[in-house]
N, C-alpha and C positions, 0 to 999 in steps of 0.2 A: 817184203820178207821172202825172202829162198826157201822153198819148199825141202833143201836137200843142203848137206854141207854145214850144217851146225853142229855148234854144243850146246845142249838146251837141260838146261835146270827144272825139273817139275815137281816144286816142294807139293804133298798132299797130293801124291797122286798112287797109295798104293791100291785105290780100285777106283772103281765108276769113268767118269768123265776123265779124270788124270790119267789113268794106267793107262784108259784105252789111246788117249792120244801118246804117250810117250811109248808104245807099241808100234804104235801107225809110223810115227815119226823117227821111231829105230828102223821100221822095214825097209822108210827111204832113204838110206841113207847118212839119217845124224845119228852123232854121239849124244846118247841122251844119259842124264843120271835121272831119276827116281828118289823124292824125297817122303818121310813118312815117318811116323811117330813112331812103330811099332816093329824090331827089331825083327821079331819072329816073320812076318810080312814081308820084309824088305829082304832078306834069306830066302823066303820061298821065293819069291818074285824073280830075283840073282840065278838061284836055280834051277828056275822054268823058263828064263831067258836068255843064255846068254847073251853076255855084251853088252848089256843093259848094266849103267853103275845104281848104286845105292848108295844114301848119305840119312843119316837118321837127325829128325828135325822136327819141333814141335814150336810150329807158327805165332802159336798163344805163348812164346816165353821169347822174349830178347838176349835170352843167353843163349838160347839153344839156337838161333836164328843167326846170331855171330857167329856162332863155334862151328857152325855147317858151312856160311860162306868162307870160314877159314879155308877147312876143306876142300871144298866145293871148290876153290881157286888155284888151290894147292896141286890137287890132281888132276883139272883142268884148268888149264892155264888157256887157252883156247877160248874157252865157256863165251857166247854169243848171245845166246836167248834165255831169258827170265821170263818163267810164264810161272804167274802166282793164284797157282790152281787154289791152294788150300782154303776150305771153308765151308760154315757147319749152317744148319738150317734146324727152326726147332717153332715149332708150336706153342703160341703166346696166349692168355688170357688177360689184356689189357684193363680189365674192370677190379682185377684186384693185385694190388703190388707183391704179394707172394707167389702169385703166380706167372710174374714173368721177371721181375729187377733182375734177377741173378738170372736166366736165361738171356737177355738183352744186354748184358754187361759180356758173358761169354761170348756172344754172337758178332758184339763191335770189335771186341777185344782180336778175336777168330779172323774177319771176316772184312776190316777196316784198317785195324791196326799190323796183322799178320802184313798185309802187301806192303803196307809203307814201310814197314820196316823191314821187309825184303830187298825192296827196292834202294834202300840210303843203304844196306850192307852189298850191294853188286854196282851201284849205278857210276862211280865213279870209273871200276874194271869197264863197262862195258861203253862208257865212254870212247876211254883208248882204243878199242874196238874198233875195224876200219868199214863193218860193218852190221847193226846191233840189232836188236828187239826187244821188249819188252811186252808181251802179250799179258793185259789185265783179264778176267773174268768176272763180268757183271751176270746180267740174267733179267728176262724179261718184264722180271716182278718188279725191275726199276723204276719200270716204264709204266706197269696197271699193277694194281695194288692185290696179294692174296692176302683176304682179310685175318685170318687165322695164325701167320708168317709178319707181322708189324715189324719187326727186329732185323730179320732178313730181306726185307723190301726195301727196308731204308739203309741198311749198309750195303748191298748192292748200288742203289742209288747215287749213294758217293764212291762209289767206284766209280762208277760214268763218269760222275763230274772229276774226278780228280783225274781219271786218264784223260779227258778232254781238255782239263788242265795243263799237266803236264808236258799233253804234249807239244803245247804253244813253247814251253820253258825251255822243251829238247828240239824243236824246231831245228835249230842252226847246230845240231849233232849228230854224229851215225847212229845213234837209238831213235828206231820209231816206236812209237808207241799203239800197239792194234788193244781193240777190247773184243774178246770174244763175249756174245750175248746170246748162252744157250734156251733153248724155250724149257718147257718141265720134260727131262731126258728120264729112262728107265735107270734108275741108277738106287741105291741105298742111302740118300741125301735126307729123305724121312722115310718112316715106315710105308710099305705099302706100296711106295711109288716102283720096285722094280718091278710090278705087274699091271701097275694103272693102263686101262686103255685110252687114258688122256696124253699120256707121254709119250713123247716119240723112243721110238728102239735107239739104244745107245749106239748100235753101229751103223747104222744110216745118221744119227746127227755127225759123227766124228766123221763118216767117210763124206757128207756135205761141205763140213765145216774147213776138212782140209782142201777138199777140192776148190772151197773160196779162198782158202791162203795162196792155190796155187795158181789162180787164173786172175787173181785181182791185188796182185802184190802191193798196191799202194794201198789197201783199203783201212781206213781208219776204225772199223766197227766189222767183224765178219758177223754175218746174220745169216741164218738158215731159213728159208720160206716161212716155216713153222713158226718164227718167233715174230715176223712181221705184223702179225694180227694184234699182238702185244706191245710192239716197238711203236709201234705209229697210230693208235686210237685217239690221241691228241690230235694229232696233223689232219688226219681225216674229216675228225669234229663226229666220232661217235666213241669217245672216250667211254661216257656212260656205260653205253651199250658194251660196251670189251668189259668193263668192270664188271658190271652183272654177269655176264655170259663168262667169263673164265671164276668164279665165286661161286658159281650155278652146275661149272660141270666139272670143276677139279675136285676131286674127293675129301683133300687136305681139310676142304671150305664147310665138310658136312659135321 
């Protein structure tokens, strides 16, 4: 993937991990649009950036999701990259069904269902495309489990699997398919975390994260240093050991 010279779509990105990369990736050069639920947000945003587009879009609804790539295609006709930021994280208590079914059902729904069905309303446009991407967003808790997060461990999870899926299916197309796999970033994802000194500062993950889009254009998985400790406790053979140790010092886990 080209660091510079796209159109890049980033549903759910009017803060944290989203805005900051569709920022980074306006200053080099792309046209990026900005998607997000929240009208008022997506006005400010327009106004504190120019050149920055806005398309208003709610990931958890299939209608709102058509009616944006309507758009979204409409006024760029161009559009190259799909990156399917959107997605919510929420705090589960597994031992009793009222306190997560309906958390767990938003968070698939959010988190599982939002990208693929981003993906079947752009994939055929960007097909045509003479040269494509499609950037998913998993997250390390794929890989080692936060006990407290059940719901968003396991639909991050199949995000892995499904972009590692997919991208055997788009193999012989001009869409690649990259996952980005950030570790726990300072961001408002759950309470608390924009000050955690277990996360990394959000502008050092983004300015890593692009610097590996841009030095490692084939790469299938961008990984920040940070999140290796997470990514690879299987391969290693001290799984164990990652599980206790990030349940022991992320705060989420107390």
């Amino acid at each position: 993937m080209n660091i510079s010279g796209n159109t890049v779509f980033i549903p759910g990105s009017t803060s944290g991990i989203g805005l900051a990369l569709a920022l980074d990736l306006h200053a080099r050069g792309n046209t990026v649009i900005v998607g997000g639920r929240r009208a008022d947000l997506l006005e400010r945003i327009a106004a504190e950036h120019p050149g920055l587009g806005t398309v208003q879009i709610d990931t958890s609804d299939p209608a709102s999701i058509a009616a944006a790539a309507k758009e979204v295609l409409s006024a760029y006709p161009d559009l190259n990259v799909l990156v399917t930021m959107a997605g919510i994280m929420r705090v589960e208590d597994w031992r009793r069904p009222e306190q997560f079914l309906a958390s767990a059902e938003s968070v698939v729904t959010t988190n599982v269902l939002g990208p693929v069905r981003l993906i079947a309303a752009f994939i055929e446009h960007l097909q045509a495309q003479p040269d494509a991407a499609i950037v998913t967003v998993s997250s390390g808790l794929a890989f080692t489990p936060l006990a407290v997060t059940p719901s968003y461990n396991a639909s991050k999870a199949a995000i892995h699997m499904l972009s590692e899926s997919i991208r055997l299916q788009l193999a012989d197309t001009s869409v690649q398919v990259i996952e980005l796999v950030p570790p726990s970033v300072r961001t408002s994802l759950v309470p608390g975390q924009e000050t955690s000194e277990v996360a990394m500062p959000l502008d050092e993950f983004v300015a890593e994260a692009l610097a590996l889009f841009e030095t490692q254009p084939d790469a299938t998985e961008i990984q920040v240093e940070r999140v290796k400790f997470l990514r690879y406790g299987e391969a290693r053979g001290d799984y164990d050991q990652v599980v206790a140790a990030l349940n022991a010092s992320d705060p989420h886990g107390k």
